[in-house]
DRENDO-1510 file (C-alpha; in Angstrom, 1 decimal, always signed):
<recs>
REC; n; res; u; v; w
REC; 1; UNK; +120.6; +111.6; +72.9 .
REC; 2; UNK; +118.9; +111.4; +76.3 .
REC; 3; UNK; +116.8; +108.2; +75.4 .
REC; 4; UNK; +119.9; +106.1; +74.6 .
REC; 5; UNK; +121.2; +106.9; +77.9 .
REC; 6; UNK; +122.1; +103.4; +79.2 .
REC; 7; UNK; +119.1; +104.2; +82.5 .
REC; 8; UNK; +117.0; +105.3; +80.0 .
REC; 9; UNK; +117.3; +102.4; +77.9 .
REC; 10; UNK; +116.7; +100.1; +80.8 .
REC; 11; UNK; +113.6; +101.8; +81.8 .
REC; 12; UNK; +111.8; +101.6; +78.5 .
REC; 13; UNK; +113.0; +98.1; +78.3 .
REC; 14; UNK; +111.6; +97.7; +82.3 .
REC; 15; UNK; +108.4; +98.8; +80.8 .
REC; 16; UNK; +108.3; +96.8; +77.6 .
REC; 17; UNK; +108.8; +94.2; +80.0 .
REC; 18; UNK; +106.4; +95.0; +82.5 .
REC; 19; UNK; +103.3; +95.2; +79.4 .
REC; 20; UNK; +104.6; +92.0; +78.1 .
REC; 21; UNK; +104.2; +90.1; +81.1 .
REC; 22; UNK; +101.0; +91.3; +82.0 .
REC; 23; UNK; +99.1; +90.8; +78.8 .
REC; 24; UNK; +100.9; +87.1; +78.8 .
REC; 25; UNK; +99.5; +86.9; +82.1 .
REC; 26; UNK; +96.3; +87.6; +81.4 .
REC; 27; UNK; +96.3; +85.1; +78.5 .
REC; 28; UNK; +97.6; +82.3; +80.8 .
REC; 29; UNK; +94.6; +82.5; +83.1 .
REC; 30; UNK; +92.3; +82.6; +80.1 .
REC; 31; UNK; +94.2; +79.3; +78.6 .
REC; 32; UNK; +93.5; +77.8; +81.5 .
REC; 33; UNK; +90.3; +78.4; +82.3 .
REC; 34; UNK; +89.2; +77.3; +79.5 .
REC; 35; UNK; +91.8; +74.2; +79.2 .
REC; 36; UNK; +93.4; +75.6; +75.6 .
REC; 37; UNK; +97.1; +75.4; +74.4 .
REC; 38; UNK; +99.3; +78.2; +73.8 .
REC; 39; UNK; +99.3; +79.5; +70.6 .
REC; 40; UNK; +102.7; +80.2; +68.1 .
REC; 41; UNK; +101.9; +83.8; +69.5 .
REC; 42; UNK; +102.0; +83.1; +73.0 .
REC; 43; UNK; +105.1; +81.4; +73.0 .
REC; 44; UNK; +106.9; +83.8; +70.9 .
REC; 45; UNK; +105.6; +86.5; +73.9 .
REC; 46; UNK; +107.6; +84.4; +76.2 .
REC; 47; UNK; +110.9; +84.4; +73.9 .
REC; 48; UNK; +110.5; +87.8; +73.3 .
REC; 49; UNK; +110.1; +88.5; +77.4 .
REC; 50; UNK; +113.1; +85.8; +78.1 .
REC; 51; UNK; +115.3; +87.8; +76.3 .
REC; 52; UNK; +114.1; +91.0; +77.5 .
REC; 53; UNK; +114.6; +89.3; +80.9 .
REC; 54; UNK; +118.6; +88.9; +79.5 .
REC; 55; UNK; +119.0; +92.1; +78.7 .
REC; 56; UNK; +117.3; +93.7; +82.3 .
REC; 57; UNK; +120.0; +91.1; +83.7 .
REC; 58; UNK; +122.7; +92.4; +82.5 .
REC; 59; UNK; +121.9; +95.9; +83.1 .
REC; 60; UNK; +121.4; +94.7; +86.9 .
REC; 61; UNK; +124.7; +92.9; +86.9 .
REC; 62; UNK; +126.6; +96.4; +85.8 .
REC; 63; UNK; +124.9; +98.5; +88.0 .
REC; 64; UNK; +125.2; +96.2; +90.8 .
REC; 65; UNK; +121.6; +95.4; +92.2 .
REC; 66; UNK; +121.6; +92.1; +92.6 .
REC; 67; UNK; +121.9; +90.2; +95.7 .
REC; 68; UNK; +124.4; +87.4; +95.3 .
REC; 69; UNK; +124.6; +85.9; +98.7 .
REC; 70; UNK; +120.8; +84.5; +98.6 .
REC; 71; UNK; +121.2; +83.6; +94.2 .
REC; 72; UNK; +124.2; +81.4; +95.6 .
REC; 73; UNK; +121.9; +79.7; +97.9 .
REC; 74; UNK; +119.2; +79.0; +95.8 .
REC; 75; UNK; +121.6; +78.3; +92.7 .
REC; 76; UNK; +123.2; +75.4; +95.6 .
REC; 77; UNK; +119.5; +74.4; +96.5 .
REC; 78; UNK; +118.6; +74.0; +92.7 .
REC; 79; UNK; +121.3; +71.7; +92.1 .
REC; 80; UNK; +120.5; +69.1; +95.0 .
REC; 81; UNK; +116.9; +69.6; +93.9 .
REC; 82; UNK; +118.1; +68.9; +89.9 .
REC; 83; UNK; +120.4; +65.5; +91.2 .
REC; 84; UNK; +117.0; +64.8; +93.2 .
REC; 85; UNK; +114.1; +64.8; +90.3 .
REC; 86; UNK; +117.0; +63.0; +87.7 .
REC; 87; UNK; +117.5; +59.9; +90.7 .
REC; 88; UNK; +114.4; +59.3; +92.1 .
REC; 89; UNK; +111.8; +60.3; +89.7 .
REC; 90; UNK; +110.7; +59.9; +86.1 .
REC; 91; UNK; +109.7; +64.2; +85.9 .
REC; 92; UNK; +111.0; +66.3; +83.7 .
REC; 93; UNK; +113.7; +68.7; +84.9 .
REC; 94; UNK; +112.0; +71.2; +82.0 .
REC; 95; UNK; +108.3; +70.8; +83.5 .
REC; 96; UNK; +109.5; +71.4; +87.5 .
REC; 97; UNK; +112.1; +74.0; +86.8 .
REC; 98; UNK; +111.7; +75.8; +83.2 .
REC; 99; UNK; +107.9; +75.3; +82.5 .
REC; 100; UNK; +105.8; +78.5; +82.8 .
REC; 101; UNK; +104.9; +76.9; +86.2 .
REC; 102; UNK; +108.4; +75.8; +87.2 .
REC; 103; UNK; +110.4; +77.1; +90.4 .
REC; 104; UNK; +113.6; +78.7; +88.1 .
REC; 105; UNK; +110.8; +80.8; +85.7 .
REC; 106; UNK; +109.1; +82.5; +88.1 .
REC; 107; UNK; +112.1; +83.0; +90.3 .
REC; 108; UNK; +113.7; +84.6; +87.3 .
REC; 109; UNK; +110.5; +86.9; +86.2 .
REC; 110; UNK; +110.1; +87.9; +90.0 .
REC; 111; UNK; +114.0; +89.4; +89.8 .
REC; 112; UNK; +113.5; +90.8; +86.0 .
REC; 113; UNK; +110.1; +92.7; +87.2 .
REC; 114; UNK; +112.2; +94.2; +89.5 .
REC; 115; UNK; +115.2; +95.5; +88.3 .
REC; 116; UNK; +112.0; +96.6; +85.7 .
REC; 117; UNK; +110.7; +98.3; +87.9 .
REC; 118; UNK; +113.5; +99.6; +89.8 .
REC; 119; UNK; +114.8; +101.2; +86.3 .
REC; 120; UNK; +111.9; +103.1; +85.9 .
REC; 121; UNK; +111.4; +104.5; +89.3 .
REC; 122; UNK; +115.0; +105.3; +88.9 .
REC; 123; UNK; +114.5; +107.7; +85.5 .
REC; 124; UNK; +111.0; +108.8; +87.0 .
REC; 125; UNK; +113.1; +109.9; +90.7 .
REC; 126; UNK; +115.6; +112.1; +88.8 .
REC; 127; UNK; +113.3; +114.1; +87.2 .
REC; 128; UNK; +113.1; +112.0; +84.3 .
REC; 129; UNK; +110.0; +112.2; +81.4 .
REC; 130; UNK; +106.7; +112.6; +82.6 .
REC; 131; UNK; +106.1; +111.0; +79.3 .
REC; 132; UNK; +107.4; +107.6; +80.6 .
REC; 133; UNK; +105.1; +108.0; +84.4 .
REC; 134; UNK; +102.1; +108.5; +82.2 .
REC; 135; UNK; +103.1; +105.3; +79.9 .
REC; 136; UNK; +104.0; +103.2; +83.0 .
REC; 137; UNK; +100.7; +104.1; +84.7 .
REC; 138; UNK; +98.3; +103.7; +81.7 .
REC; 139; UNK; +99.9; +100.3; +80.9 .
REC; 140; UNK; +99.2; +99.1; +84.4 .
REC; 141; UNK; +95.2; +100.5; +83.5 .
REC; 142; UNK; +95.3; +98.8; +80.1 .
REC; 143; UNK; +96.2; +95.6; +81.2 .
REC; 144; UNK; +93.0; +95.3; +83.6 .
REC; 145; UNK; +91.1; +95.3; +79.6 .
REC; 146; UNK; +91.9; +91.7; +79.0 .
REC; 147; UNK; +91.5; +90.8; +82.6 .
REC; 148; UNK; +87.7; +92.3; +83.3 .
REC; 149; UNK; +87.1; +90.7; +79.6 .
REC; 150; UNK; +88.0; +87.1; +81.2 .
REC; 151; UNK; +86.2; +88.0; +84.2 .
REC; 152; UNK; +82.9; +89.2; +82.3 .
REC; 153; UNK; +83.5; +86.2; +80.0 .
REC; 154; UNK; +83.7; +82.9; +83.0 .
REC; 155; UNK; +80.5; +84.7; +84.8 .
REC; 156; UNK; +78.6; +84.6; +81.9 .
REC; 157; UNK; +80.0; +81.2; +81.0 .
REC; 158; UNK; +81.0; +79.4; +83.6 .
REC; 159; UNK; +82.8; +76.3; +83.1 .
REC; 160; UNK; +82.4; +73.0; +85.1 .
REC; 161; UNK; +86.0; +72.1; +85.6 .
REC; 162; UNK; +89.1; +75.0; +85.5 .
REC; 163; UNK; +92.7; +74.5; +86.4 .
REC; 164; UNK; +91.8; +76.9; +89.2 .
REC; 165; UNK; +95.4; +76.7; +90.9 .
REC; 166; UNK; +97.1; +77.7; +87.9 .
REC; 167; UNK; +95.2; +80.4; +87.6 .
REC; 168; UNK; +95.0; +81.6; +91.3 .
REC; 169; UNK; +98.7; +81.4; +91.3 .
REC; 170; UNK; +98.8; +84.0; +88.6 .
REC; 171; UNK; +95.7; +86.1; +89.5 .
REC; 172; UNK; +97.5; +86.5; +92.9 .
REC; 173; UNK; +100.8; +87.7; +90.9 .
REC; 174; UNK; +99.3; +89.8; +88.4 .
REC; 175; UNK; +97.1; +92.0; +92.0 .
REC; 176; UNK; +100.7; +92.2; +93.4 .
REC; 177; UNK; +102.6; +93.2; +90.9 .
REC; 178; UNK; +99.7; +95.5; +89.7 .
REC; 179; UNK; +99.7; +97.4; +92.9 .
REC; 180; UNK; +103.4; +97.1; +93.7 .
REC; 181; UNK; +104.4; +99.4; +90.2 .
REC; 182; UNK; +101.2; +101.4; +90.1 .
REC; 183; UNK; +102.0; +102.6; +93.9 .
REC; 184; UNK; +105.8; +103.0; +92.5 .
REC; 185; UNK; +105.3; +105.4; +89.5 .
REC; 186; UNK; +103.0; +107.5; +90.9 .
REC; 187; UNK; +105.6; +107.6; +94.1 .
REC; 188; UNK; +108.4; +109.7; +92.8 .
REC; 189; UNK; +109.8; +113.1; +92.1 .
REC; 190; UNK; +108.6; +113.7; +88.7 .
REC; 191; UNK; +105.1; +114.3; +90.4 .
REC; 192; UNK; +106.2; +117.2; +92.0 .
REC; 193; UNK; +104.1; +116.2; +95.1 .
REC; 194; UNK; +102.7; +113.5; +96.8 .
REC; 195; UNK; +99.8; +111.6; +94.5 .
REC; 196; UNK; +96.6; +110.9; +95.3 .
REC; 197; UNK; +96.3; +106.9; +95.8 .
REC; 198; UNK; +92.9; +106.5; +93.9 .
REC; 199; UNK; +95.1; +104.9; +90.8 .
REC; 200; UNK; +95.7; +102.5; +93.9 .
REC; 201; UNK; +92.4; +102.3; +95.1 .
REC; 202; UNK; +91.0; +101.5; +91.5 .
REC; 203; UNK; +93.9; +99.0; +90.8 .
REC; 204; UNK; +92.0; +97.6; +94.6 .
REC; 205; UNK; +88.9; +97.3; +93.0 .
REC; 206; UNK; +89.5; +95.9; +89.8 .
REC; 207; UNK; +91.3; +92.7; +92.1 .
REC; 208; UNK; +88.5; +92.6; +94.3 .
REC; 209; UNK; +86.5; +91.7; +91.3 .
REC; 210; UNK; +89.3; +89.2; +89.9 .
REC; 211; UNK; +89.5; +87.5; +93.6 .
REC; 212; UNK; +85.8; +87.1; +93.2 .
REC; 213; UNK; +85.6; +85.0; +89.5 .
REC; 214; UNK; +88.7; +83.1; +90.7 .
REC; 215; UNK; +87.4; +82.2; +93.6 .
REC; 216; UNK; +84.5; +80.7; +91.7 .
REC; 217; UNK; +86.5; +79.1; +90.0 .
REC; 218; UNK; +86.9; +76.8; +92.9 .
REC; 219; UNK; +89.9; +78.6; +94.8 .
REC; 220; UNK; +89.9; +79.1; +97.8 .
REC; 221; UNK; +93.3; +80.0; +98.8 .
REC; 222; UNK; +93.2; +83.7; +96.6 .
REC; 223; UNK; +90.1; +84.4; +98.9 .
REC; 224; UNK; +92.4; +83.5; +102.1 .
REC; 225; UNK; +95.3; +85.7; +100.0 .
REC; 226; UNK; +93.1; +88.7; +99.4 .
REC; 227; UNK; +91.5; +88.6; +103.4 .
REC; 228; UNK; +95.2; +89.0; +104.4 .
REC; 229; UNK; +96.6; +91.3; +101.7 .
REC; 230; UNK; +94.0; +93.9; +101.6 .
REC; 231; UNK; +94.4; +95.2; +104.7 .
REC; 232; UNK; +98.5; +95.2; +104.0 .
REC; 233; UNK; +98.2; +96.7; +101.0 .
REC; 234; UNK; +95.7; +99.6; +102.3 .
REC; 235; UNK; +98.1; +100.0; +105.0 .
REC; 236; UNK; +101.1; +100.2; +103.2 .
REC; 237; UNK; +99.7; +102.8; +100.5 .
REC; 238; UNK; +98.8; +105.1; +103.0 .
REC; 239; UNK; +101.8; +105.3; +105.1 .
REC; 240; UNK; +103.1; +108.8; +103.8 .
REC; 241; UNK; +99.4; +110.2; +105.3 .
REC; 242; UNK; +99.3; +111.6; +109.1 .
REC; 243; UNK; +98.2; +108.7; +111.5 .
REC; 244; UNK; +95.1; +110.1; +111.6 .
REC; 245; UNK; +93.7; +110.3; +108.3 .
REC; 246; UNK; +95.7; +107.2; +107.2 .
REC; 247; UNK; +93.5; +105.1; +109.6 .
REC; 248; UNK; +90.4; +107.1; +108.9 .
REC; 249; UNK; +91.7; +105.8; +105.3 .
REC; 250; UNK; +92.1; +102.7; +105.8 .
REC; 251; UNK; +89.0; +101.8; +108.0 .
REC; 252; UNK; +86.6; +103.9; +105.4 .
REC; 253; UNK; +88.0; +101.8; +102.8 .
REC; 254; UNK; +87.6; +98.3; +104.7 .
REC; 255; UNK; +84.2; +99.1; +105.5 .
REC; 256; UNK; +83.4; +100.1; +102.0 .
REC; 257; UNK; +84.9; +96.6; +100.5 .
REC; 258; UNK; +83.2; +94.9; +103.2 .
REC; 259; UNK; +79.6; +95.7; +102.2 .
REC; 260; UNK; +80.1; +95.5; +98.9 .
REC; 261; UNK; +81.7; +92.3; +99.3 .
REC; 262; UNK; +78.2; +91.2; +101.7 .
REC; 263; UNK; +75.9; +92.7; +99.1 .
REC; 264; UNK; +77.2; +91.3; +95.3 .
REC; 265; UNK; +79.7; +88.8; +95.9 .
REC; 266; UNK; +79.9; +87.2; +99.7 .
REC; 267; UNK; +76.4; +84.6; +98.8 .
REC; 268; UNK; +77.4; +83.4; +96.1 .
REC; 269; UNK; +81.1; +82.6; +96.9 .
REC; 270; UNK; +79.3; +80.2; +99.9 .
REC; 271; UNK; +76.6; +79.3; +98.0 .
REC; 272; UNK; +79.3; +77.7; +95.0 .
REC; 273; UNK; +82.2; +77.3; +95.8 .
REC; 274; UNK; +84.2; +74.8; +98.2 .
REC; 275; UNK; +83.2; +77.6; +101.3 .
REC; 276; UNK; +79.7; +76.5; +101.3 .
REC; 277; UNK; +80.1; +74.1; +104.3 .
REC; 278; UNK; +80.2; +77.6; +106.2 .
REC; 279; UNK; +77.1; +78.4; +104.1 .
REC; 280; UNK; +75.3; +75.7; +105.3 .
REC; 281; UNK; +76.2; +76.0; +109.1 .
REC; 282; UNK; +79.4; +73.7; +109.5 .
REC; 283; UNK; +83.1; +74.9; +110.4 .
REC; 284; UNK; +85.5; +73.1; +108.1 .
REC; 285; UNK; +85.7; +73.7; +104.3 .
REC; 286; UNK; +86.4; +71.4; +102.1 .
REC; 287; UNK; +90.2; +72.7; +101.1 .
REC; 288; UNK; +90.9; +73.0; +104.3 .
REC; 289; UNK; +89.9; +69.7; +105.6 .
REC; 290; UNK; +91.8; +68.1; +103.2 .
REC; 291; UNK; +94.9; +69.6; +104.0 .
REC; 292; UNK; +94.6; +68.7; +107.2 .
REC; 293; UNK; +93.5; +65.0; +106.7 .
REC; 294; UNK; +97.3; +64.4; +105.0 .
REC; 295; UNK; +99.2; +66.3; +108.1 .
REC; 296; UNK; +99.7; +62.8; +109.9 .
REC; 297; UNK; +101.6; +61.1; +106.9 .
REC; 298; UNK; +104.4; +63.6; +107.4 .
REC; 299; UNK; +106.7; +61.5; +109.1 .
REC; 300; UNK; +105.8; +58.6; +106.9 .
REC; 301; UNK; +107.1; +61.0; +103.8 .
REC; 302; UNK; +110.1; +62.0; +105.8 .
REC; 303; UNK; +111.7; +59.0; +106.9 .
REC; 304; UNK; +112.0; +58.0; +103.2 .
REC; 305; UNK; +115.1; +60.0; +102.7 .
REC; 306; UNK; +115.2; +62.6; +105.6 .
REC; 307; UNK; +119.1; +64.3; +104.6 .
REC; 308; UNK; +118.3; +65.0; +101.1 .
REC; 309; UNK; +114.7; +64.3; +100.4 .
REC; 310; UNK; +112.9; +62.5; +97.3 .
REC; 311; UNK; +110.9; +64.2; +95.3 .
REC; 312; UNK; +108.3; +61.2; +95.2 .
REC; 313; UNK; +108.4; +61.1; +98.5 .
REC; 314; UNK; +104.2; +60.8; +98.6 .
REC; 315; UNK; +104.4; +57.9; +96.2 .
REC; 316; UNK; +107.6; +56.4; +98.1 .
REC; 317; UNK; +105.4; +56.4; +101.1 .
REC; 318; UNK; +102.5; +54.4; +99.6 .
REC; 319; UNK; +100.4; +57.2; +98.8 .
REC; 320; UNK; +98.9; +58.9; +95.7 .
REC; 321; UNK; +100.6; +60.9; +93.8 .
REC; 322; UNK; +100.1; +64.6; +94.8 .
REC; 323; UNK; +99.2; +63.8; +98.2 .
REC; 324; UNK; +102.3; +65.5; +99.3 .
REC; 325; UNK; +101.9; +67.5; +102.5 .
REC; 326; UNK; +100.5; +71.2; +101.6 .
REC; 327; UNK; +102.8; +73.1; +103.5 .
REC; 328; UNK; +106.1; +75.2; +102.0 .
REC; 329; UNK; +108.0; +74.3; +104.8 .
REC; 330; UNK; +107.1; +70.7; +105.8 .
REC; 331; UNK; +107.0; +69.9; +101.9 .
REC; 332; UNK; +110.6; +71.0; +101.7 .
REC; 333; UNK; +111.8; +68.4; +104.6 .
REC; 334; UNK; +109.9; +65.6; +102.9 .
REC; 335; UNK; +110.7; +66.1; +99.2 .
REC; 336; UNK; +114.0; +68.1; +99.4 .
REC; 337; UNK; +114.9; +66.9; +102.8 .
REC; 338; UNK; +116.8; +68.7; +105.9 .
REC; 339; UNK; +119.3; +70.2; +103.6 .
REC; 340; UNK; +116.8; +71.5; +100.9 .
REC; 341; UNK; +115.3; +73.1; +103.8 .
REC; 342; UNK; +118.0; +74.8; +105.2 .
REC; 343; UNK; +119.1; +75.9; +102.4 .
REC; 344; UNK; +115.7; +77.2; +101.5 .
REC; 345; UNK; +115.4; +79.1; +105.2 .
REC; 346; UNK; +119.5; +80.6; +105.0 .
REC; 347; UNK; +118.3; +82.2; +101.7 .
REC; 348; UNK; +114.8; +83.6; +102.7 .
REC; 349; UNK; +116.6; +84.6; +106.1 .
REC; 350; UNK; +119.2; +86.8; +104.4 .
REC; 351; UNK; +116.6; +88.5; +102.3 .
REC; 352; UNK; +114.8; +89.0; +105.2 .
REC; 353; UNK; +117.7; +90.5; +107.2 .
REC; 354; UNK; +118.8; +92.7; +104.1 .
REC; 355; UNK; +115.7; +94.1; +103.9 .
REC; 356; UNK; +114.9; +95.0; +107.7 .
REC; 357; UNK; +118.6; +96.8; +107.4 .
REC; 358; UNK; +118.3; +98.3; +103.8 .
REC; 359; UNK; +115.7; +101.3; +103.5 .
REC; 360; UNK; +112.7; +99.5; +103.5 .
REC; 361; UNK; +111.3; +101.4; +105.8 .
REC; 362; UNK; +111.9; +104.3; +104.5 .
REC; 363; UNK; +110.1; +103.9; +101.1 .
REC; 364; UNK; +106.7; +103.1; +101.0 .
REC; 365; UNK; +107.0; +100.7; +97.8 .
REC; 366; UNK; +109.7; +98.9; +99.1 .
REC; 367; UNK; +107.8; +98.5; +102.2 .
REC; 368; UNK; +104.5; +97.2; +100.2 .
REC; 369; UNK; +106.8; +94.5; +97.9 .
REC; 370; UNK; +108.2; +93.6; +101.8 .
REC; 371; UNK; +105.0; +93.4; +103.5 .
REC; 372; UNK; +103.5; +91.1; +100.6 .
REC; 373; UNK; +106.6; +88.8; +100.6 .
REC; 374; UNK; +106.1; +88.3; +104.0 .
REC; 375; UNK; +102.1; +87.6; +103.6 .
REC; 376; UNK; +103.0; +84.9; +100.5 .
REC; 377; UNK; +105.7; +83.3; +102.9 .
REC; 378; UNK; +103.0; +83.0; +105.3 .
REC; 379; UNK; +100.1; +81.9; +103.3 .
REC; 380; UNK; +102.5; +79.2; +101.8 .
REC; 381; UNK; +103.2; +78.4; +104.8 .
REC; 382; UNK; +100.2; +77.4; +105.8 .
REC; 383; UNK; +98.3; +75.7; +102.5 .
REC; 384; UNK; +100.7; +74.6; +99.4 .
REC; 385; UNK; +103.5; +72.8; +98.0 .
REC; 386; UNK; +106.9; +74.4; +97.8 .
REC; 387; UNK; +106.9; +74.7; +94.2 .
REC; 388; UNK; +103.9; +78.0; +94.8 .
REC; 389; UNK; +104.7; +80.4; +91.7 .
REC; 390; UNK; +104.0; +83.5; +93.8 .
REC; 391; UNK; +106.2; +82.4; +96.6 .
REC; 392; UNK; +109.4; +81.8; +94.1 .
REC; 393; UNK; +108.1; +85.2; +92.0 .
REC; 394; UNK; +108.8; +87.0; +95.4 .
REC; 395; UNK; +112.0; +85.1; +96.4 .
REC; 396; UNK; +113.2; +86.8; +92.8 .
REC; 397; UNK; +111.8; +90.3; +93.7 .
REC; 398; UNK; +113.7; +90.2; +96.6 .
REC; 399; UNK; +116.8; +89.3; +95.3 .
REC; 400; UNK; +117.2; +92.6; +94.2 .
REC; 401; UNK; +118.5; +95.5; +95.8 .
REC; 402; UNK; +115.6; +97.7; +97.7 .
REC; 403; UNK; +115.3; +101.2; +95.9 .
REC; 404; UNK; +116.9; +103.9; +97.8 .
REC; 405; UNK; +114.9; +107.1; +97.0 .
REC; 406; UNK; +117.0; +110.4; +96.2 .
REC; 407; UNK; +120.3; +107.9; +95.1 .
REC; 408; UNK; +120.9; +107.9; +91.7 .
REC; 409; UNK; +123.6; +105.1; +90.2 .
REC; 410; UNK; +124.8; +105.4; +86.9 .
</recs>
């Protein structure tokens, strides 16, 4: 039977995948929010999308599409950074690499999402079922339910305090991945033409509206994420368009998402949240001053073990615990040291190279999932600790071999 064809069978698990994820997604930022545990439920979802996760990998190791050269590095980086936590701290090695915040989960969900989605688009580019495009796209629609319920429920009850990093690391996620396999199954063959992008454009609004209750939440980083994205994503969605009407595109919708953002949401973001400084006339904000108030005890943090880092290296220093330097890079040389950082930059550089040589700028998803990558390597960059969920989600997206439209393996 044509179902139990082995691509077939990884598609529909790529998409039983996909649903799970996003519905346990969704949860997560709920839990949060509202400072609740999982549930039995919840953590059976994750067993249930582990071993899903299993499966997809094994499916990616016969068909060759993973990238071996960077998982070495990483799997080389992981084990100083293991030795580091067991020596010179009392953390758990479950809680900084296995947790549903730790480094190794979302590095693995990034690469299961997608060989995911790769399998689909795979079945969809041959010809495959229009059945399975219409279920892909209509799970990406039904999963925005539970998220606008979330978002209706915290503006109608807004709590006081909110694990907003948590749930800004997986609202900024759950926008990517959204748009990344909406724009990828209505992309392909099956369609018979080239699709309108207003499943896009809706998926656009419906995180326009999540980047708003987040970022009342007290989060200001997903507002900095979606200033940035936004106009990569437009960009990217429209590239198949003449130059022409793509930036007639792209310009009508920035100036649409511009005063809507003036009129409903832009007052009272500065009016309550940390941006009101701006609100009120001054030019730092809050986050950001902060940030920049702990830049100078870099070199104190450093010096404490410079070849191979501590992972205390704040504390070690004499200072408070999480007053670590928020910068990807700079955090690496204090807490994983020179070599955790080289080993860190040799891996992202050899994604990086593989995908500037591979077809990624031939395909318009690949070019999106690029494009993004590059805008969470710079935002982390800039503003958080190396440990960032969306940052290790896209080092495992990447791992994976770019798509290449019109060939077909196994």
């Amino acid at each position: 039977m044509k179902f139990l064809k082995p691509s077939n069978a990884a598609a529909y698990l790529g998409l039983l995948y996909i649903s799970i994820f996003m519905l346990q997604t969704a949860r997560t930022m709920y839990l949060d929010a509202y400072g609740k545990q999982d549930s039995h439920l919840d953590l059976l979802g994750y067993a249930i999308n582990t071993g899903i996760g299993a499966l997809l990998t094994i499916y990616a190791l016969q068909k060759r599409l993973l990238l071996f050269a960077p998982l070495t590095v990483l799997g080389i980086f992981f084990i100083f950074l293991i030795i580091n936590v067991v020596f010179n701290t009392d953390e758990s090695l479950k809680s900084v690499l296995l947790s549903r915040y730790g480094m190794l989960t979302w590095l693995s969900i990034g690469l299961w999402m997608a060989v995911g989605i790769r399998s689909i688009r795979t079945v969809l580019e041959a010809g495959g079922s229009r059945r399975l495009q219409k279920t892909a796209t209509s799970i990406i629609y039904l999963s925005f339910l539970p998220v606008a319920w979330i978002i209706q429920k915290y503006l109608s009850d807004r709590v006081v305090f909110v694990s907003y990093q948590a749930i800004a690391s997986n609202a900024i996620i759950l926008i990517c991945i959204s748009i990344i396999a909406l724009h990828a199954f209505i992309k392909n063959k099956s369609m018979n033409a080239v699709s309108s992008n207003l499943p896009v454009y809706f998926c656009i609004a419906m995180s326009s509206f999540l980047v708003y209750a987040v970022a009342l939440m007290q989060s200001t980083g997903i507002v900095a994420f979606w200033i940035v994205s936004l106009p990569v994503i437009l960009v990217s969605v429209t590239s198949r368009s003449r130059l022409l009407i793509r930036l007639t595109i792209v310009f009508l919708m920035l100036v649409l998402i511009y005063w809507i953002s003036v009129e409903f949401f832009v007052a009272d973001i500065l009016a309550n949240t940390r941006l009101k400084n701006l609100n009120d006339g001054l030019s730092s904000v809050d986050s950001l001053q902060t940030r920049t108030e702990l830049l100078p005890g870099f070199f104190r943090q450093f010096q404490i073990a410079p070849v191979f880092g501590d992972y205390h290296a704040e504390v070690s220093a004499g200072f408070k615990k999480g007053e670590y330097i928020h910068s990807l890079p700079l955090s690496l040389l204090t807490h994983s040291g020179v070599a955790g950082f080289f080993l860190m930059l040799l891996s992202w550089l050899i994604l990086y190279i593989d995908k500037i040589k591979s077809t990624v700028f031939t395909d318009s998803n690949n070019l999106l999932a690029f494009r993004l990558f590059l805008v969470i390597s710079g935002l982390a960059s800039i503003y958080v600790f190396f440990d960032w969920a969306p940052f290790w989600f896209f080092l495992g997206y990447m791992c994976v071999k770019a798509y290449r439209p019109g060939y077909i393996r196994g």
